[in-house]
FIDREN-387354 format. One line per field, with one value per atom (N, C-alpha, C): residue number from 1; chain; atom name; y, z, x. Coordinates in steps of 0.05 Angstrom, whole numbers, m for minus. Layout:
<atoms>
num = [NUM_...]
cadena = [A_...]
atomo = [CA_...]
y = [Y_...]
z = [Z_...]
x = [X_...]
</atoms>
This chain:
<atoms>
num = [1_1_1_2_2_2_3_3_3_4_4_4_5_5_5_6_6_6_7_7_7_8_8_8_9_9_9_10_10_10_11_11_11_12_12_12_13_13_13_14_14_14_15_15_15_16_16_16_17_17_17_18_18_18_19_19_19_20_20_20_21_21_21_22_22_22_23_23_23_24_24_24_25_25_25_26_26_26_27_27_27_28_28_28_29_29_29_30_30_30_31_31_31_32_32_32_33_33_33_34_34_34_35_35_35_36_36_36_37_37_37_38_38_38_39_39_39_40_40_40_41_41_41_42_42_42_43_43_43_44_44_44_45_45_45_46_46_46_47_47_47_48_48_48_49_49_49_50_50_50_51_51_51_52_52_52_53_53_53_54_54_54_55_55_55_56_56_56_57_57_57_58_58_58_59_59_59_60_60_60_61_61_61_62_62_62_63_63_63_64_64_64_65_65_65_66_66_66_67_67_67_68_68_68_69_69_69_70_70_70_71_71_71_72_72_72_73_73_73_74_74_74_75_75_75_76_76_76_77_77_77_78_78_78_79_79_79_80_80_80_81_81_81_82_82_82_83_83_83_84_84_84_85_85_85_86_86_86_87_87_87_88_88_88_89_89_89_90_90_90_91_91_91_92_92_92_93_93_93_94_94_94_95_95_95_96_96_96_97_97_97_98_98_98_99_99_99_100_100_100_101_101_101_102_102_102_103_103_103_104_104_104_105_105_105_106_106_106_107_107_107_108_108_108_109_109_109_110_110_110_111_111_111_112_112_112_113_113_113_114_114_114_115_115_115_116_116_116_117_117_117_118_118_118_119_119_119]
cadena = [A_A_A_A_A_A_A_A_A_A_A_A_A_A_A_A_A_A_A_A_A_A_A_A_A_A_A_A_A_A_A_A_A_A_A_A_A_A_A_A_A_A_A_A_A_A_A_A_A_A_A_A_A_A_A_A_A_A_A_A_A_A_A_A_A_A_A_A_A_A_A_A_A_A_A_A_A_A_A_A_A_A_A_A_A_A_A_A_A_A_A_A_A_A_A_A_A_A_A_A_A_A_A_A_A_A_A_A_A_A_A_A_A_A_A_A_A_A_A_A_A_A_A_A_A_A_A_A_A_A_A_A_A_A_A_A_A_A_A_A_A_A_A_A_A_A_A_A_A_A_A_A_A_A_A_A_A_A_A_A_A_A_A_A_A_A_A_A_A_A_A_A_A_A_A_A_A_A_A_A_A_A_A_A_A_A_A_A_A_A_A_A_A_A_A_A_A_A_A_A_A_A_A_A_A_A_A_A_A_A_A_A_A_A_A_A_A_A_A_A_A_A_A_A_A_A_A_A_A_A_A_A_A_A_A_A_A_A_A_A_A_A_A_A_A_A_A_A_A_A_A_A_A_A_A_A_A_A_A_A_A_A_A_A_A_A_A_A_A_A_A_A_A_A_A_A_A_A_A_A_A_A_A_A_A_A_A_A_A_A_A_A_A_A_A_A_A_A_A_A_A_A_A_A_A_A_A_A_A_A_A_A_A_A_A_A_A_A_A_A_A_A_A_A_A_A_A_A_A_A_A_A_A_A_A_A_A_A_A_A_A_A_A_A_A_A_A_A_A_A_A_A_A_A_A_A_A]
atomo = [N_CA_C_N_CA_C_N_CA_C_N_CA_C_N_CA_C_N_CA_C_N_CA_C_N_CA_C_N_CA_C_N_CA_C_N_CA_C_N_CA_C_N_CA_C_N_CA_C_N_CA_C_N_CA_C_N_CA_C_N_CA_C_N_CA_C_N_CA_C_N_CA_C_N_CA_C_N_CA_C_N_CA_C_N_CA_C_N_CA_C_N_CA_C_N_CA_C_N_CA_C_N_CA_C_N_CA_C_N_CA_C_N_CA_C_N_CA_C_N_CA_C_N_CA_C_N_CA_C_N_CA_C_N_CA_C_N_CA_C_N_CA_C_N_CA_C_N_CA_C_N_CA_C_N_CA_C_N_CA_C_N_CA_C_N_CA_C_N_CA_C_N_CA_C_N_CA_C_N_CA_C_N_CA_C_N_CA_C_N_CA_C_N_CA_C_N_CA_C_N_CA_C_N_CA_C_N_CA_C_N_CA_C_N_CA_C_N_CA_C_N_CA_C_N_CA_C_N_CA_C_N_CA_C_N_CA_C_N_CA_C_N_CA_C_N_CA_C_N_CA_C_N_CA_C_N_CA_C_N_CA_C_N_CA_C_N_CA_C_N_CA_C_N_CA_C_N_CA_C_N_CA_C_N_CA_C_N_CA_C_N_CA_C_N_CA_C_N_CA_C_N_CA_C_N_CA_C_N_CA_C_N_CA_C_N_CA_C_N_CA_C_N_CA_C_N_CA_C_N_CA_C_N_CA_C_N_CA_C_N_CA_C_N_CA_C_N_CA_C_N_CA_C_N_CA_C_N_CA_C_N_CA_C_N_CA_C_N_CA_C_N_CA_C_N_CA_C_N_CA_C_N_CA_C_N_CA_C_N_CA_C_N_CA_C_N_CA_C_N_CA_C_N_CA_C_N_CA_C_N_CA_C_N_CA_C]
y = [2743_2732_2734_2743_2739_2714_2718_2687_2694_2667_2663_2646_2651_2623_2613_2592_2588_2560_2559_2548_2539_2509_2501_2492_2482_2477_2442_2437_2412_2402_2376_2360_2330_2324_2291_2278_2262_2236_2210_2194_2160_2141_2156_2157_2140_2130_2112_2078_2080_2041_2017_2034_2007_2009_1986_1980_2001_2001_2016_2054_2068_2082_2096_2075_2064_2075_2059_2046_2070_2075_2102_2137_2129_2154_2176_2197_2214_2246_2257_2293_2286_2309_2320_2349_2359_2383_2397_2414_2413_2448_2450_2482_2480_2503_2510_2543_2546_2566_2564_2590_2590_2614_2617_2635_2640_2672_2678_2717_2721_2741_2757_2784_2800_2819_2839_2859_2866_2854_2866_2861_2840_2842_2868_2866_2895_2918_2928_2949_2950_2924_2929_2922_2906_2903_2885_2871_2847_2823_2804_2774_2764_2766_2754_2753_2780_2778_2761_2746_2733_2691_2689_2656_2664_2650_2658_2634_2641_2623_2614_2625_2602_2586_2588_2562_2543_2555_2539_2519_2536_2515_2498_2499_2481_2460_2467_2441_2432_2448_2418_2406_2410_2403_2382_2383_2351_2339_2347_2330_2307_2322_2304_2292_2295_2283_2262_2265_2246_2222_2201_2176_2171_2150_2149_2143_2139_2133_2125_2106_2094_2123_2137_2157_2176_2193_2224_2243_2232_2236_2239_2218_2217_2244_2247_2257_2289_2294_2319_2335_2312_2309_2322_2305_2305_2348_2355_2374_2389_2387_2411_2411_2391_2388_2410_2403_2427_2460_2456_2492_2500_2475_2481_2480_2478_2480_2510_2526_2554_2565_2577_2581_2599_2618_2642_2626_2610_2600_2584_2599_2590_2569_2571_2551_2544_2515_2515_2491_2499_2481_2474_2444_2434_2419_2418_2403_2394_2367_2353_2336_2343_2337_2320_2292_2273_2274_2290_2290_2270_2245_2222_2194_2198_2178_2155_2137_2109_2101_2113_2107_2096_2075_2057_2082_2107_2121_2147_2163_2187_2212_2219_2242_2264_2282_2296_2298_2295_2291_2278_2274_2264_2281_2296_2321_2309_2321_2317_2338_2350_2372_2371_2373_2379_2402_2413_2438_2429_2445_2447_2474_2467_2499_2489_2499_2510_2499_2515_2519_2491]
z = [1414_1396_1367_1354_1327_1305_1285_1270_1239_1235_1196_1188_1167_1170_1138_1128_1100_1103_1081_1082_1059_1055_1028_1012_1023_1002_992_968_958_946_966_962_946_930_923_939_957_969_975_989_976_1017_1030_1057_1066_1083_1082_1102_1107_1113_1098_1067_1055_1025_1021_1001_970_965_939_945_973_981_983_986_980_958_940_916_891_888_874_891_905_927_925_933_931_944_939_944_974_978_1014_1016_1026_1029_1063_1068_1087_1103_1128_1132_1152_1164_1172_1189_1215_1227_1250_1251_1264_1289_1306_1328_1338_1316_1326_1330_1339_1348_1325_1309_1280_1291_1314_1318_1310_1303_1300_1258_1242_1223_1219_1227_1224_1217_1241_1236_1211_1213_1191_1170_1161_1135_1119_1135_1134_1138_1116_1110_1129_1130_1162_1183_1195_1219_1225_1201_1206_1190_1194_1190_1149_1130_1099_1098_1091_1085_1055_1045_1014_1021_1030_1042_1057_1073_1093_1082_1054_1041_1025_1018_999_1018_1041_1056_1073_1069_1073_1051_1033_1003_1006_1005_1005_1030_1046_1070_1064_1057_1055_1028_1003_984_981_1008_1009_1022_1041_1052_1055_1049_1067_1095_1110_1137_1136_1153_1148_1159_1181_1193_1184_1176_1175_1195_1219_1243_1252_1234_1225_1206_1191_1179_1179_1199_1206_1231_1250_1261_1257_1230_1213_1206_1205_1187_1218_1238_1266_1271_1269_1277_1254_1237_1217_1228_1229_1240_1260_1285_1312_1303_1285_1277_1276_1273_1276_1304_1322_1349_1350_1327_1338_1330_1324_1326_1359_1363_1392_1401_1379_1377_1345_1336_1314_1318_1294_1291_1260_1264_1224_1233_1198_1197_1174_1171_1147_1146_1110_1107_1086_1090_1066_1055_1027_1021_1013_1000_993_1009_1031_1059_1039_1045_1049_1066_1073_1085_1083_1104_1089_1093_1099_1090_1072_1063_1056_1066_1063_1077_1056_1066_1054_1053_1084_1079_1109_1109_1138_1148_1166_1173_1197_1204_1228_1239_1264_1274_1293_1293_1316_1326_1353_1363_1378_1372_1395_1402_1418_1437_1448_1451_1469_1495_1497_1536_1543]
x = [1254_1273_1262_1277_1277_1263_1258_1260_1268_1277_1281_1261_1250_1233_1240_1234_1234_1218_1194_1171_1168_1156_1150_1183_1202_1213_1210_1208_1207_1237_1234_1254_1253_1263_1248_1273_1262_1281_1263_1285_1270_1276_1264_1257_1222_1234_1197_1217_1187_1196_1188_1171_1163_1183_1185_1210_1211_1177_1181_1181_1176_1180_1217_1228_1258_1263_1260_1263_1252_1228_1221_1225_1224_1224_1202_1200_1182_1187_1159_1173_1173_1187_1180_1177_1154_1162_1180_1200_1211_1204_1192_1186_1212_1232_1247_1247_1244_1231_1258_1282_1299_1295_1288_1297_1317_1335_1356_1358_1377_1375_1392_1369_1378_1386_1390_1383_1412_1438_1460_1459_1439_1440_1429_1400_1388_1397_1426_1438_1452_1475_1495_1493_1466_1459_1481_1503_1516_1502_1508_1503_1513_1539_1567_1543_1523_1514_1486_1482_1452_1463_1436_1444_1438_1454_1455_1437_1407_1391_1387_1404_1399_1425_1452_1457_1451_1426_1419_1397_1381_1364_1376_1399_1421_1431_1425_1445_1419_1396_1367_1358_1356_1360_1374_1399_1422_1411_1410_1399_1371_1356_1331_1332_1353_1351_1373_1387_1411_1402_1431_1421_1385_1378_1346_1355_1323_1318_1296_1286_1257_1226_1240_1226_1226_1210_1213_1223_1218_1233_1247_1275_1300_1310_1297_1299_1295_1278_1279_1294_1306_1336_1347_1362_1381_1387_1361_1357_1357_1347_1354_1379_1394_1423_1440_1437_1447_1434_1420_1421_1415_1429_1434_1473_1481_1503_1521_1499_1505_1500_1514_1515_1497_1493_1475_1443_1438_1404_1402_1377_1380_1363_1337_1318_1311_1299_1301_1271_1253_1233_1234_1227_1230_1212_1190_1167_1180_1179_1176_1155_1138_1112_1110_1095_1097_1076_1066_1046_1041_1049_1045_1048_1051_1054_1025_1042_1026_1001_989_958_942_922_896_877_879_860_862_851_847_860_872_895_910_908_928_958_968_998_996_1022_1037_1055_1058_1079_1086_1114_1129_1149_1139_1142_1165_1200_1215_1217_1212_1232_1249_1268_1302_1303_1314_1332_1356_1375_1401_1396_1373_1373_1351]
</atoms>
C-alpha cells in the first residue's frame, strides 16, 4: 500500500485539562500518514485520483484549532475520522504532539499516536 504523509504541521489550539491550558491555549504540532492506494494517481497525473492534501491539511488545521477537548486523544480522533472520511484511505495514523504539555518533569513534548484501518 501506498502512503501520503504530511508532517510537522503547527496548529495553535486551547485543548488540555488544566484551565489556563483552556484559556491561553497553545501550539500543537499534528503528523498525518495515510495508506492509500496511488497506483491509478500515478498514471493519470489527476488530483480527482488521490486524497488533495492541502485540503486535507486545511481541514486538520480547523480541527485542532477549533472546539477544545481535555485529551489529545480526543483530539487526534477527531482528526482520523476526517480522513477515514475519504473511502480510498484504507489506513490512517495521526500523532498529535504537545510540545508544551504541563509536566512535573523535564520533557520535550507529549505525543499521541492513533492508527485505524477499514479492515
Amino acid at each position: 500500500m501506498d502512503r501520503i504523509a504530511i508532517t510537522g504541521l503547527e496548529v495553535f489550539g486551547h485543548h488540555g485539562v488544566l484551565q489556563h491550558e483552556r484559556e491561553y491555549g497553545q501550539r500543537f504540532v499534528v503528523d498525518v500518514v495515510l495508506w492509500v492506494d496511488l497506483a491509478r494517481a500515478a498514471d493519470s497525473d489527476d488530483l480527482r485520483d488521490t486524497v488533495d492534501y492541502g485540503t486535507l491539511s486545511a481541514d486538520v488545521t480547523e480541527i485542532v484549532a477549533g472546539p477544545p477537548a481535555d485529551l489529545i486523544e480526543t483530539v487526534a480522533g477527531r482528526v482520523v475520522e476526517r480522513c477515514l472520511d475519504d473511502p480510498r484511505v484504507q489506513e490512517v495514523e495521526v500523532t498529535v504532539h504537545k510540545p508544551s504539555a504541563p509536566l512535573p518533569v523535564v520533557a520535550q513534548e507529549v505525543a499521541v499516536t492513533l492508527r485505524r484501518s477499514r479492515t
